[in-house]
C-alpha positions in Angstrom: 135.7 117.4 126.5 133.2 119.9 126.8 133.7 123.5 128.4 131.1 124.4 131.4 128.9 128.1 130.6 130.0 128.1 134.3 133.5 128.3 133.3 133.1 130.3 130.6 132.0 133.4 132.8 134.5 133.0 135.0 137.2 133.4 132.8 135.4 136.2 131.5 134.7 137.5 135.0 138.7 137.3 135.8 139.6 139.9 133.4 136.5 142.2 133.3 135.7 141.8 136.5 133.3 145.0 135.9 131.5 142.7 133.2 127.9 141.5 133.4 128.1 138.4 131.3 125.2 136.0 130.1 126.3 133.0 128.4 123.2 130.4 126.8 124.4 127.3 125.3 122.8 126.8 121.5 123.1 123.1 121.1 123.1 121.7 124.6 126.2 120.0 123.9 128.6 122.4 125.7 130.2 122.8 122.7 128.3 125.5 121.0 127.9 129.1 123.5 126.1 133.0 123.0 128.0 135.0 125.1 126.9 138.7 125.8 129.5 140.8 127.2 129.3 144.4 128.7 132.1 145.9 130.1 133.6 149.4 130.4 137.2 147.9 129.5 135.6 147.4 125.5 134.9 151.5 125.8 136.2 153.0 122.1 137.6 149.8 121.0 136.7 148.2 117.7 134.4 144.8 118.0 137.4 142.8 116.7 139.3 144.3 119.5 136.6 143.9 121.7 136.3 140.6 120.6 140.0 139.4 120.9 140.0 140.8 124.2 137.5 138.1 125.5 139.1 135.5 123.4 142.3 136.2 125.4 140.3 136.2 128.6 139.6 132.1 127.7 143.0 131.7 128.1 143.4 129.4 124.8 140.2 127.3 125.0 138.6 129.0 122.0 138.8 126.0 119.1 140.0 123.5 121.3 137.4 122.3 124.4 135.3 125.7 123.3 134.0 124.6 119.4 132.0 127.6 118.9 131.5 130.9 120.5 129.1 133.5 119.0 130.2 137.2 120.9 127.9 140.1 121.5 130.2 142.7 123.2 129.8 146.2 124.2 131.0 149.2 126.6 127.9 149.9 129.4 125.5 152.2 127.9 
């Protein structure tokens, strides 16, 4: 089963609620997501961190109903 870009940013949304988020489906098959994520919360982390931070946030659904999620994260300029 697929995962809705809908859902995506909510989960995203829940736990950087500071976050503007834009999410574009690659393949139109739900399965294959761009995320860009900007949020204060990534301020002087690493982009793994800031990268398993937003994995977290999907609460599990990366690599099971979520097949592929290319990140573009950063702290507001």
């Amino acid at each position: 089963m697929a995962m809705d870009a809908g859902e995506i940013e909510r989960l995203i949304k829940t736990a950087f609620p500071d976050a503007e988020v834009s999410i574009q489906d690659l393949a139109g098959d739900g399965d294959h997501y761009a995320a860009t994520v900007v949020s204060e919360a990534f301020r002087g982390k690493t982009r793994v961190a800031q990268h398993q931070m937003v994995y977290a946030a999907l609460q599990g659904n990366m690599g099971g109903v979520l097949h592929a999620l290319a990140l573009k994260t950063s702290a507001p300029a």
